[in-house]
N, C-alpha and C positions, 0 to 999 in steps of 0.2 A: 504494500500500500504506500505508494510516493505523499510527499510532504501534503498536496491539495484535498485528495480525499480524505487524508487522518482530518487535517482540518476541519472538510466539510461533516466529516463524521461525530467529530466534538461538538460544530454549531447545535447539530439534530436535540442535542440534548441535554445543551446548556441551560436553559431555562425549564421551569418547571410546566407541565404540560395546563393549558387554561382551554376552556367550554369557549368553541365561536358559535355565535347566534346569529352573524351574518346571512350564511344560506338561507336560517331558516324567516329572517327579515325580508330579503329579498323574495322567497320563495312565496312567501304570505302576501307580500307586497301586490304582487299579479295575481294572485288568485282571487284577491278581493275583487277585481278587473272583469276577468272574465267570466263570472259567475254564469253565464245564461249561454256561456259554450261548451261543445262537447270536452268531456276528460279528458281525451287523449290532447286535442290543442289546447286547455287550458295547461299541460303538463308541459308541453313543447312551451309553451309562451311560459310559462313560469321557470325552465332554463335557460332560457333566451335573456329574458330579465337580471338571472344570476351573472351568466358569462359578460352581460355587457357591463355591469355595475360594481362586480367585486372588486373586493381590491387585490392588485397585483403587485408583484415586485421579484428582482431581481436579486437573488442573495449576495453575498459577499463570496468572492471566488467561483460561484457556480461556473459552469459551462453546458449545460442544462437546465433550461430556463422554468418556471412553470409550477403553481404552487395550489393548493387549496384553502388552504386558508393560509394568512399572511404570517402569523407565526406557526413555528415549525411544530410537529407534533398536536394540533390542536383536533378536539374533538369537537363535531359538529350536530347539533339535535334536527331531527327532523319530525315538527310538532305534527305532519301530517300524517305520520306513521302514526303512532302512538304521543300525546301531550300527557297523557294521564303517571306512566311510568318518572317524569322528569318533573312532576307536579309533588307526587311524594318524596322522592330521593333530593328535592333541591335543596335540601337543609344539609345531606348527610354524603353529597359526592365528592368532598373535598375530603374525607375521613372515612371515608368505606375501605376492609381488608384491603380490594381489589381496584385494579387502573385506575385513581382518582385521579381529579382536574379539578382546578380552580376555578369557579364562578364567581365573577363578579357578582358582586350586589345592584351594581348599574342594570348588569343583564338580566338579574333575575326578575328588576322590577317591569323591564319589558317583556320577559317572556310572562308575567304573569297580569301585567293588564292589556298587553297585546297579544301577544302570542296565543296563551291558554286561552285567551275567551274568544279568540277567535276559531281556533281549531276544536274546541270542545263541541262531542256530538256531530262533527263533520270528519273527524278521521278515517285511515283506514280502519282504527279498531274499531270503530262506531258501527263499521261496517258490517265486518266479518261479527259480533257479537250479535248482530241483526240477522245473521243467517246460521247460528250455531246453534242446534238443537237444544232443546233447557237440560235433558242429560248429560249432555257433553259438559256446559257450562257446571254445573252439579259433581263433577267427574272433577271439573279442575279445579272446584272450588275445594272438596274434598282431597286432592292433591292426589288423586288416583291416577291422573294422568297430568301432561304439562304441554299444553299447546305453545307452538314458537313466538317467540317475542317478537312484537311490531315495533322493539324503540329504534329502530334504522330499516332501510331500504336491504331486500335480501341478496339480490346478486344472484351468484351462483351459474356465471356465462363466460361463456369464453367468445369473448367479440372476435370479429374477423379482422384481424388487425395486419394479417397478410395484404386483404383486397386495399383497406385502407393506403397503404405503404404504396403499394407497386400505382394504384389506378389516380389518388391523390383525392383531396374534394374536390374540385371543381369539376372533375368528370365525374365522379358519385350526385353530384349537385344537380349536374347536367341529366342522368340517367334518370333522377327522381324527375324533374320536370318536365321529359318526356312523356314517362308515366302517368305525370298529373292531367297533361292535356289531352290523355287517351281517357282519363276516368277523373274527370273534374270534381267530383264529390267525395273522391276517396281522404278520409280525416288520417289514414297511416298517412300518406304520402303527403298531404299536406302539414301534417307536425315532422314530418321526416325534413322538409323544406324549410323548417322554422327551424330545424336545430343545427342544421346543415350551415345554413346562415350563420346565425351565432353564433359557431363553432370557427369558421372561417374568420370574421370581426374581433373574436377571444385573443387567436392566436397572432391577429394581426396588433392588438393591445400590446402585446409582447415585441413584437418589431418596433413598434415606434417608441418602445419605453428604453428597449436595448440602446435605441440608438440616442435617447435624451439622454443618460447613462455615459452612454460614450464622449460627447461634446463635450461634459462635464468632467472627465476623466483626465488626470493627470500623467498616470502611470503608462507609460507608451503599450506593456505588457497585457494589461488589463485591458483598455482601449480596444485593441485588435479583438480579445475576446469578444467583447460588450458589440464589436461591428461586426464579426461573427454571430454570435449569436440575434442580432438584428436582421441577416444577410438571410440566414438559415429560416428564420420565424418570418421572413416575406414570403421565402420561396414556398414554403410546403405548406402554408395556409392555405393553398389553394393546387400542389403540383405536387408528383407524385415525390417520393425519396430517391436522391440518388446514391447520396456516401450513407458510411456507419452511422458516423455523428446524426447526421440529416433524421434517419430512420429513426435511433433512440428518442430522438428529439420530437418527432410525429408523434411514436407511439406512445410517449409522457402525457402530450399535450391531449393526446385521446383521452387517453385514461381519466384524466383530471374532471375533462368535458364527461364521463360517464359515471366518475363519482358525483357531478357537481348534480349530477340526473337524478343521482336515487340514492347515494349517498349508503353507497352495498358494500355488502362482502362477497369477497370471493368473483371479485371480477377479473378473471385470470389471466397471464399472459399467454397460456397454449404453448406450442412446441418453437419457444423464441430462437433453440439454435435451427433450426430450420428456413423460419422464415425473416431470422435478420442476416443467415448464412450470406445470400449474394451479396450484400454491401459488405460486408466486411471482405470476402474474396475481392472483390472487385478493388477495396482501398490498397490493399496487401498487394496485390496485382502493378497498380501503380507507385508501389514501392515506399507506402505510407508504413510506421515505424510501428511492429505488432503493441508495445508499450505504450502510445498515443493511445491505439483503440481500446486496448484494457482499461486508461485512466476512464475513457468515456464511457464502458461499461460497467466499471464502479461507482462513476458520479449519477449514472442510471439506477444503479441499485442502491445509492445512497436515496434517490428520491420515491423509489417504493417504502421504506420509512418513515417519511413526512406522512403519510397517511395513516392516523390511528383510527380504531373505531372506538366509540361513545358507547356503551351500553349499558342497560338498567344491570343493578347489583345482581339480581339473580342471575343473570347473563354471564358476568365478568367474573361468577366463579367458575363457569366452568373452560372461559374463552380468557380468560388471563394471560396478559403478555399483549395484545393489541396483535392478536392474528388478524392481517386485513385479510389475508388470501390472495395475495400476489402469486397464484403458484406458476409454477413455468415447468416443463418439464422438457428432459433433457436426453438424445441417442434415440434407440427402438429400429423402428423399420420403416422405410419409404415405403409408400404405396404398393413399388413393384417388389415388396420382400426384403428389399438388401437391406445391410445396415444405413443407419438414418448420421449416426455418429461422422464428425467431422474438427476442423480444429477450432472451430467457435464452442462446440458442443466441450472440448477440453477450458479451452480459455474462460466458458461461463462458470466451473469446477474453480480453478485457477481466482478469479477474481471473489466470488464469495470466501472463498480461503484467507481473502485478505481482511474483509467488509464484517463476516461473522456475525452479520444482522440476524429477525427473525424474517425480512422480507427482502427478497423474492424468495418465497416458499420451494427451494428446488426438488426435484425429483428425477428420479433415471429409470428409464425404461429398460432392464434385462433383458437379454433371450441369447439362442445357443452363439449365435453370429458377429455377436459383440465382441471388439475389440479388447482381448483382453489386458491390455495398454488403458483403454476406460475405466475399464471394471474395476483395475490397481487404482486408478486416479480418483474414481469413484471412492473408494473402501480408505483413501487417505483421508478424502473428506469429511465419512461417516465419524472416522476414527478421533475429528475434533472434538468430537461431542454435544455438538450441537442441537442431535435431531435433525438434521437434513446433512444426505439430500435423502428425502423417501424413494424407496424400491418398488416399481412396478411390476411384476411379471408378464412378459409378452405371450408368453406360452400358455398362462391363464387366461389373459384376460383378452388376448384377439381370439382364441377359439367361445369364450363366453359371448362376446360381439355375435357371431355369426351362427349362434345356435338361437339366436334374439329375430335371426333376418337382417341384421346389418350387412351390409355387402363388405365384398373384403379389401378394397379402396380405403375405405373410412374406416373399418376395422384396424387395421395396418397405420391409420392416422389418428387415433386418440389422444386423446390429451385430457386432464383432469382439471378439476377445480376445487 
């Protein structure tokens, strides 16, 4: 780990971690707006509202720009999940066994003459409690059984973060609008257009901050960054990826935009050495310095950190440690059977070896054809103690695929979350 990431890796968790109520301000902000629209657009427009409003910034040394809330580590409520869980525990989440955060008193009095009485009786759990049979209710009042917590958004998807990368948004932008005008009343496709948007605007927030940053920069060193990173956040706001850095840098900026959606867990990275494989070959190709790319896929994995999750006490006993569920998983077999393993697939091994975070959640996919050059690489890593990287069986779990009717395409391409 060179001198920048130890750095960046101190910033994460210099300060003690504090509650942002921003999302859920902004979040409430547009809802109140669109009341007399369908769900799905009042959801798009109340991201829309997020990404164009929050606050942004630029850390100190980054090279990876791109943040969810403005300090680091912060947990974020989302009153439309659940308000009722954050209504009892607001006395007691700065002193609970597990994951505490600091609440302000400023925030609490908003969340509690804004926030709560606004989202009270309109939540999701308003909802789901509106269609649970009174057994069921009875079962978990009696503690017989424990239905899943509403205090956040669930996740649990592995975005296509491939199509993202190679096709960019403006042609994903483009494809939705086509779409639109073959089925002018379709509300996916038209919140798909609203967030498409925003999402584009977010990232361009970042270009023009990088580059006020810059003007004001003294340091000739940092400078260059700060016009890198401004350079980089023009282009692919709207065009596909073409280096490592470029790609890492997309697939941040996604992520963020899909936390800022639904504020989940376990929205996974999928099989990252695969499909960040061709930029890195390609930088390496041109003779870019394999220790550049490792700093940028440490400064990557410093930023799956920044994302903690918030959850009610009952929750955070048994989810303790801020598991977001960044997992990625690593090797197995390409579509057409061979091994999947490559020298990104070692260097992602390699780089958590330094970082020793709990996020990106790694995992390796075994089977007979593995390198066993990996498997070593692998077994050094277990051997830290960390708990990652988790073992997949290939030999399990593609023949389990295809006894389901999975085809053996996508058998052969799992990935977990």
């Amino acid at each position: 780990m060179n001198e920048r990431i130890e750095f960046l890796k101190k910033e994460l968790f210099k300060e003690k971690r504090e509650i942002s109520i921003e999302r859920a301000i902004l979040y409430t902000e547009s809802h109140k707006q669109t009341e007399n629209l369908p769900e799905i657009i009042r959801r798009a427009r109340a991201t829309e509202n997020i990404l164009k409003k929050m606050e942004i910034a630029i850390r100190e040394r980054e090279i990876i720009a791109g943040n969810r809330t403005i300090k680091p580590r912060a947990g974020i409520i989302s009153p439309e999940m659940d308000p009722y869980w954050i209504l009892k525990e607001i006395a007691t989440i700065d002193t609970r066994p597990q994951d505490r955060f600091i609440f302000k008193e400023s925030d609490k009095k908003i969340f509690l003459e804004e926030l709560y009485t606004y989202w009270e009786k309109k939540s999701l759990k308003d909802s789901l409690n509106g269609i649970i049979p009174s057994y069921i209710r009875e079962a978990v009042d009696e503690k017989i059984v424990n239905l899943n917590q509403t205090d956040k958004g669930q996740g649990h998807i592995i975005p296509d973060f491939e199509t993202v990368l190679q096709k960019g948004y403006r042609n994903i932008r483009e494809e939705v609008e086509k779409k639109l005008e073959k089925d002018p009343e379709n509300n996916f496709f038209k919140a798909s257009l609203i967030v498409l948007n925003a999402t584009i605007e977010h990232i361009i927030r970042y270009e023009k901050l990088a580059k006020e940053l810059a003007e004001k920069e003294n340091n000739p060193n940092r400078k260059r960054e700060l016009e890198e990173i401004s350079r980089i956040s023009g282009k692919i706001a709207t065009e596909p990826a073409e280096t490592f850095l470029e790609a890492l840098q997309l697939l941040w900026y996604t992520s963020i935009v899909l936390q800022m959606e639904s504020n989940a867990s376990s929205i996974s990275l999928g099989r990252i050495d695969q499909y960040l494989y061709p930029y890195y070959k390609k930088d390496i190709e041109k003779g870019e310095d394999k220790e550049k790319l490792k700093e940028y896929l440490e400064a990557f994995y410093i930023k799956t950190n920044d994302v903690v999750l918030l959850r009610s006490e009952h929750s955070a006993k048994f989810f303790a440690g801020f598991p977001s569920g960044y997992t990625a998983l690593l090797g197995g077999l390409t579509i057409y059977g061979q091994s999947a393993v490559n020298e990104l697939s070692y260097l992602c091994l390699e780089a958590y070896q330094d970082i020793r975070l709990p996020q990106p959640n790694l995992g390796v996919r075994v089977n007979e054809i593995e390198p066993k050059k990996f498997i070593k690489k692998t077994c050094e890593t277990i051997a830290l103690g960390t708990g990652i990287p988790q073992l997949f069986n290939d030999e399990v779990v593609i023949p389990s695929f295809l006894t389901r009717g999975v085809s053996l395409e996508d058998a052969r391409d799992y990935s977990v979350v």
